[in-house]
C-alpha positions in Angstrom: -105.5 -95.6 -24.0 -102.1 -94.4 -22.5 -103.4 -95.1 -19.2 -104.9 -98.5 -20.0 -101.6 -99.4 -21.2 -99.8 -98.1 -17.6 -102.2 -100.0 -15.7 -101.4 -103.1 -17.8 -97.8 -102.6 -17.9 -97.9 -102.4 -14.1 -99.7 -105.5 -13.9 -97.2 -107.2 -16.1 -94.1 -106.1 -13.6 -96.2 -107.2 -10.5 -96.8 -110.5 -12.2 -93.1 -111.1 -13.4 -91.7 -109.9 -9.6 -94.7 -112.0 -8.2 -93.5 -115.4 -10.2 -89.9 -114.7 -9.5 -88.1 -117.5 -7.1 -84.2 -118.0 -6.0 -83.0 -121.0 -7.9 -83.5 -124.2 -6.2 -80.4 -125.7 -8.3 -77.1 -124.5 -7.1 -73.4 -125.1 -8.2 -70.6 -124.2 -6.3 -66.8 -125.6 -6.0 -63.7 -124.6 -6.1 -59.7 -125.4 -7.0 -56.5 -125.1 -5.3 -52.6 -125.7 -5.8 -49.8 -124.7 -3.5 -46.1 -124.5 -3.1 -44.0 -126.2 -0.4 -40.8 -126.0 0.7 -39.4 -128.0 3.7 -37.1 -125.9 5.6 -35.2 -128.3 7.8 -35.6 -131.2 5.7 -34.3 -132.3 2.2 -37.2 -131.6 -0.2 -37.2 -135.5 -2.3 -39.7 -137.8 -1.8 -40.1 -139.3 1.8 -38.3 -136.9 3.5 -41.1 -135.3 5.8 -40.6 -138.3 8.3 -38.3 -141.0 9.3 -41.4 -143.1 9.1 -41.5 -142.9 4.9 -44.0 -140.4 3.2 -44.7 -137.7 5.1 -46.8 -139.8 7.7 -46.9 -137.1 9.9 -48.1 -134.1 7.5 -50.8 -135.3 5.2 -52.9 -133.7 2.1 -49.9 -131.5 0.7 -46.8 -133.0 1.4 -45.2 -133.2 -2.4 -42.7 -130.2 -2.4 -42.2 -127.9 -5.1 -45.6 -126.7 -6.8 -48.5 -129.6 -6.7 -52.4 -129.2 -7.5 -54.4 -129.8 -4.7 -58.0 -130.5 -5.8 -60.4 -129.7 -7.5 -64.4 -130.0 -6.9 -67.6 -129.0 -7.4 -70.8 -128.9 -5.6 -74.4 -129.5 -7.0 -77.2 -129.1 -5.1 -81.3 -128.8 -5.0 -82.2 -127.6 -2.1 -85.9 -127.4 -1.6 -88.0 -126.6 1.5 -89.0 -130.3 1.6 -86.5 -132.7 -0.1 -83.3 -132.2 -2.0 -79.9 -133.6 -2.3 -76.1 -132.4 -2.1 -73.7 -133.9 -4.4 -70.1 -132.6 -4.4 -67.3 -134.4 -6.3 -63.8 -133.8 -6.3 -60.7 -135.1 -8.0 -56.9 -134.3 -7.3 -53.9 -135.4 -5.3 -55.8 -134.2 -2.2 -58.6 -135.8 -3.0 -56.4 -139.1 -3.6 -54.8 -138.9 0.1 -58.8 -138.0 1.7 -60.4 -141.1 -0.1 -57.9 -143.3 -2.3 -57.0 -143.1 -5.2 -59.7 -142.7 -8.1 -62.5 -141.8 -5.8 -64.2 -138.8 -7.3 -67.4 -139.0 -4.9 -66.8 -136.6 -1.5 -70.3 -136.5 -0.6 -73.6 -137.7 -2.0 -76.7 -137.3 0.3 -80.3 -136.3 0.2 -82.5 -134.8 2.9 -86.2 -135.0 3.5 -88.1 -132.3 6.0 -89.8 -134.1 7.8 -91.5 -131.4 9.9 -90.4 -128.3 11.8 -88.5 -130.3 14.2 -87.0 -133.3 12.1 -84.7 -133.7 9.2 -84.0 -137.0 7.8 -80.5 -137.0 5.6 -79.2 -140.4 3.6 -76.4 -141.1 1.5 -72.7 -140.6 1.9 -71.5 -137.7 4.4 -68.1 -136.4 5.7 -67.1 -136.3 9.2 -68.8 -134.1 11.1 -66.1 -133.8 14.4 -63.5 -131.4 14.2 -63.3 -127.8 12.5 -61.7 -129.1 8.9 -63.1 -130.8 5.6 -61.7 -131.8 2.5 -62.0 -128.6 0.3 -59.6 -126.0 1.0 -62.0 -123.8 0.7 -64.3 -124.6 3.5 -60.9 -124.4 5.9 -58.7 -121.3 7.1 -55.4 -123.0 7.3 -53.9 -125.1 4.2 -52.3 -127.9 5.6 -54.9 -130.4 7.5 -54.4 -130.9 11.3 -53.2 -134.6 13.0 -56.3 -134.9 14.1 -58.0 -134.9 10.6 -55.1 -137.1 9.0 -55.5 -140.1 11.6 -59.1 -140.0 12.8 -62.1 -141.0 11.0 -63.2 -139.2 7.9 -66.5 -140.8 5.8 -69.8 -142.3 6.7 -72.5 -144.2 4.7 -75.7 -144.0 6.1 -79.3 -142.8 7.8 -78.6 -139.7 9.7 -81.5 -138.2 12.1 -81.2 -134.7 13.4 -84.1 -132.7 15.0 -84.7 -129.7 17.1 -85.0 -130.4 21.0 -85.3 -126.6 21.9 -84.6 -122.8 20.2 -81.0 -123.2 21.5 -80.2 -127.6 21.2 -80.2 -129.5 18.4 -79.5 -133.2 18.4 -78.7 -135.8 15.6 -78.5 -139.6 15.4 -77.4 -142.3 13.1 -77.1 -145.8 12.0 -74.4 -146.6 9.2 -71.6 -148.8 7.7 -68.4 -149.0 9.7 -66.2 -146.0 9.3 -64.7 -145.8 5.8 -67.4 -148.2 4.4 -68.8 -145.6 2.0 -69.5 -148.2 -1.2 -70.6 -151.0 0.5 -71.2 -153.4 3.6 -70.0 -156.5 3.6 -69.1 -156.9 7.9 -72.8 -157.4 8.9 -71.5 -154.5 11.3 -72.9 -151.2 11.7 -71.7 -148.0 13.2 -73.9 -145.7 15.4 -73.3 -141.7 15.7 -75.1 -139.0 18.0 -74.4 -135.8 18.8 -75.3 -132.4 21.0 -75.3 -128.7 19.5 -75.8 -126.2 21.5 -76.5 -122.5 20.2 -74.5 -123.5 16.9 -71.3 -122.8 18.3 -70.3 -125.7 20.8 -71.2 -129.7 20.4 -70.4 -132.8 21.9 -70.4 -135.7 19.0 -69.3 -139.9 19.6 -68.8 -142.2 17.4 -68.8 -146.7 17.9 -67.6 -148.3 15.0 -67.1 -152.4 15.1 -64.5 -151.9 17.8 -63.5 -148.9 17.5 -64.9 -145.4 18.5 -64.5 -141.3 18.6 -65.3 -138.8 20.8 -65.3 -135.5 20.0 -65.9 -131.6 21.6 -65.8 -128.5 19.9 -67.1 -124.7 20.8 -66.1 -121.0 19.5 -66.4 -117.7 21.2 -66.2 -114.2 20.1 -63.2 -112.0 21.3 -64.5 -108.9 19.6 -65.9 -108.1 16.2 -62.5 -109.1 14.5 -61.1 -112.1 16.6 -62.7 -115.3 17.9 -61.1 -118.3 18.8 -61.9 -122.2 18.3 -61.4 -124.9 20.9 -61.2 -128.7 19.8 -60.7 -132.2 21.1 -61.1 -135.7 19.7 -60.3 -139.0 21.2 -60.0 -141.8 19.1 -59.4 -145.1 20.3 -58.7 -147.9 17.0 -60.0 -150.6 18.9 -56.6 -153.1 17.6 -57.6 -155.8 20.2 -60.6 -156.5 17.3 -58.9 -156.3 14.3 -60.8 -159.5 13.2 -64.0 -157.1 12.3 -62.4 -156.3 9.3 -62.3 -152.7 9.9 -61.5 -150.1 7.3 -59.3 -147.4 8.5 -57.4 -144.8 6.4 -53.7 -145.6 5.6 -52.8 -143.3 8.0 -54.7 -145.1 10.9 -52.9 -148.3 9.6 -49.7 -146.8 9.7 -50.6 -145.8 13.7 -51.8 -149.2 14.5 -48.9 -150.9 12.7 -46.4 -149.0 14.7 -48.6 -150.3 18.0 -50.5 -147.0 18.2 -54.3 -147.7 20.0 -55.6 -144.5 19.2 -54.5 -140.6 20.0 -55.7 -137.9 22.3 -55.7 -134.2 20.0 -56.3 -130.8 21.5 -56.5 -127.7 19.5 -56.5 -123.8 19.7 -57.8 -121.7 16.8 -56.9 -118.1 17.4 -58.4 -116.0 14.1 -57.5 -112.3 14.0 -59.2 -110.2 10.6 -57.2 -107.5 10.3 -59.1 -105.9 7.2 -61.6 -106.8 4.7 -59.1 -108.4 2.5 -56.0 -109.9 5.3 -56.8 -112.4 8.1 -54.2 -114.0 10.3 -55.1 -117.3 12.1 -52.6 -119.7 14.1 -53.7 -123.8 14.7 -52.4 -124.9 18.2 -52.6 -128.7 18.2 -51.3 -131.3 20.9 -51.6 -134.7 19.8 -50.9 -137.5 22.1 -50.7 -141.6 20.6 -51.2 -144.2 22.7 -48.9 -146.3 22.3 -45.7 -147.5 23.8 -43.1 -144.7 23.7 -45.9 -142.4 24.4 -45.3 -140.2 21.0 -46.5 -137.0 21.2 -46.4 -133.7 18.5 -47.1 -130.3 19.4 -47.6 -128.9 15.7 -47.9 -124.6 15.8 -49.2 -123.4 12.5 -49.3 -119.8 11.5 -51.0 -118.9 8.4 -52.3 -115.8 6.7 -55.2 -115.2 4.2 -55.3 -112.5 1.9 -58.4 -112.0 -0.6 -58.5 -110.6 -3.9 -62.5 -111.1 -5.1 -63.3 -114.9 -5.2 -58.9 -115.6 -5.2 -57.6 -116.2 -1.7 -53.5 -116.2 -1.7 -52.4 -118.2 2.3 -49.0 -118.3 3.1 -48.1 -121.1 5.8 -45.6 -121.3 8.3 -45.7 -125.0 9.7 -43.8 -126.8 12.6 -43.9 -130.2 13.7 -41.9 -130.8 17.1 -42.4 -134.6 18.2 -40.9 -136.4 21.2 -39.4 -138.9 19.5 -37.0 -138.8 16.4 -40.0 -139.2 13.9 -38.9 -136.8 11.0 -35.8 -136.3 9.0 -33.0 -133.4 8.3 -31.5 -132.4 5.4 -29.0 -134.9 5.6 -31.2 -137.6 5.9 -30.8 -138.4 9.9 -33.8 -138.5 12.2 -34.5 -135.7 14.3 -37.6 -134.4 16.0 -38.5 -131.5 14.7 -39.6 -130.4 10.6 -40.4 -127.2 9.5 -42.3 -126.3 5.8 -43.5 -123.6 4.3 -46.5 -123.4 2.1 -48.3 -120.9 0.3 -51.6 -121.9 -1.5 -54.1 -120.6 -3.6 -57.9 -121.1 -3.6 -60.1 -120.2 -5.9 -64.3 -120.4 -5.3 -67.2 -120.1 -7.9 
């Protein structure tokens, strides 16, 4: 009897382990708030530049302790189909999208076969090494080249395996920043190289605008790697009659005669332990545009974990070629400096 019992108990354990599945329904997110201080500028509202409201350092400009966002993620992500959901709310949220947009991304995907993925809904840009959550990023403060190029799409995106080592993606969708609707009669086409996960080649034509954009990453050692980045964006302000949507920091460029900008960024990242990494962002940014503005913007920051808490202090410096920012007395000068320090917490 005992051992008609083992054997059944034994079948009963193989049964539950045999049923058992990872959980197809996910949820994920995270919040943020930081502190910042500008350190050769006054710290009162529109004080970050000479061109009114911090034009030139978006996403945490508001000095003095601010929340930044917070967001959450759902997701079902079967071997077929499933969708990603993630919605956000919060003054960085506000600055990303406008204010009262809760929606970041809404998308689902279908498997088409081995080789083909099919994705539709609303994505974010996939150029550059930053996205809207703090979280996903390992400096605070968002690059130039994040603030003024391009950020959502609404659409059908193609991607599909050309080899072990290249993967390639197309797609057809709104204009740039049309992510509720269509009412140009215009659409925007995308496509875009990968190669071995770790460099790609992506372009962008939208109405009359378009985006070009080159990324890759290499390994130093075990504990540093570095990141390499450059966009080109050209605004395409000889067709403003398309009815374009840009971001209000696009507008601001193009108001002030810009035609677009030339950015080029260096990553360093340097993991000192398991809990302390230090990372600098190296960005040159270039407008064209008559004066020929350019900012070369070094930005030291360090991470420091404690479990799913990350503390990053931010050293920030802006130096532009033209009187763009203000002191603390309120005169134009070229240079601003701010300090940040942030916290991120993930679930």
């Amino acid at each position: 009897m005992k051992k008609l019992i083992t054997i059944m108990s034994l079948a009963f354990v193989g049964l539950t382990f045999g049923q058992e599945e990872e959980p197809k329904f996910n949820v994920s997110g995270s919040v943020d708030a930081y502190f910042r201080a500008n350190l050769t500028s006054a710290n009162d509202e529109g004080a970050n530049s000479a061109l009114g409201d911090g034009d030139y350092s978006v996403f945490n400009n508001d000095s003095g302790f601010s929340a930044g966002l917070a967001n959450i993620t759902l997701s079902y992500e079967g071997e077929t189909v499933g969708f990603i959901a993630d919605l956000a709310y919060g003054p960085r949220m506000d600055a990303y999208a406008g204010a009262g947009q809760v929606v970041n991304e809404a998308y689902m995907y279908w498997n088409v076969s081995d080789k083909l993925m099919l994705m539709m809904g609303r994505f974010n840009n996939w150029m550059g090494y930053e996205s809207l959550s703090a979280a996903n990023n390992f400096h605070y403060s968002m690059s130039h080249q994040f603030t003024f190029s391009t950020r959502n799409f609404n659409g059908l995106v193609a991607q599909f395996d050309l080899s072990s080592d290249l993967r390639g993606g197309v797609g057809i969708m709104n204009p740039a920043e049309y992510t509720t609707g269509n009412t140009t009669g215009d659409f925007s086409i995308g496509a875009g190289l990968t190669y071995k996960k770790n460099t790609g080649i992506s372009y962008l034509s939208s109405q009359s605008a378009s985006y070009i954009d080159f990324k890759t990453a290499f390994d130093v050692s075990d504990n540093f790697n570095v990141k390499l980045n450059a966009h080109i964006a050209d605004f395409g302000t000889d067709d403003i009659s398309t009815g374009q949507a840009w971001t209000d920091y696009q507008l601001a460029a193009v108001l002030l005669g810009a035609e677009g900008f030339t950015s080029i960024s260096a990553y360093p990242q340097i993991k000192s332990s398991d809990k302390m990494s230090w990372g600098m962002r190296l960005e040159y940014m270039m407008f064209d545009e008559e004066d020929d503005l350019s900012v070369f913007t070094p930005t030291l920051t360090a991470r420091y974990s404690v479990g799913d808490l990350t503390i990053i202090p931010e050293l920030r410096l802006d130096s532009a070629s033209e009187d763009i920012f203000l002191d603390g007395d309120g005169e134009e000068t070229g240079g601003l400096t701010a300090f940040n320090l942030a916290a991120v917490y993930t679930f």
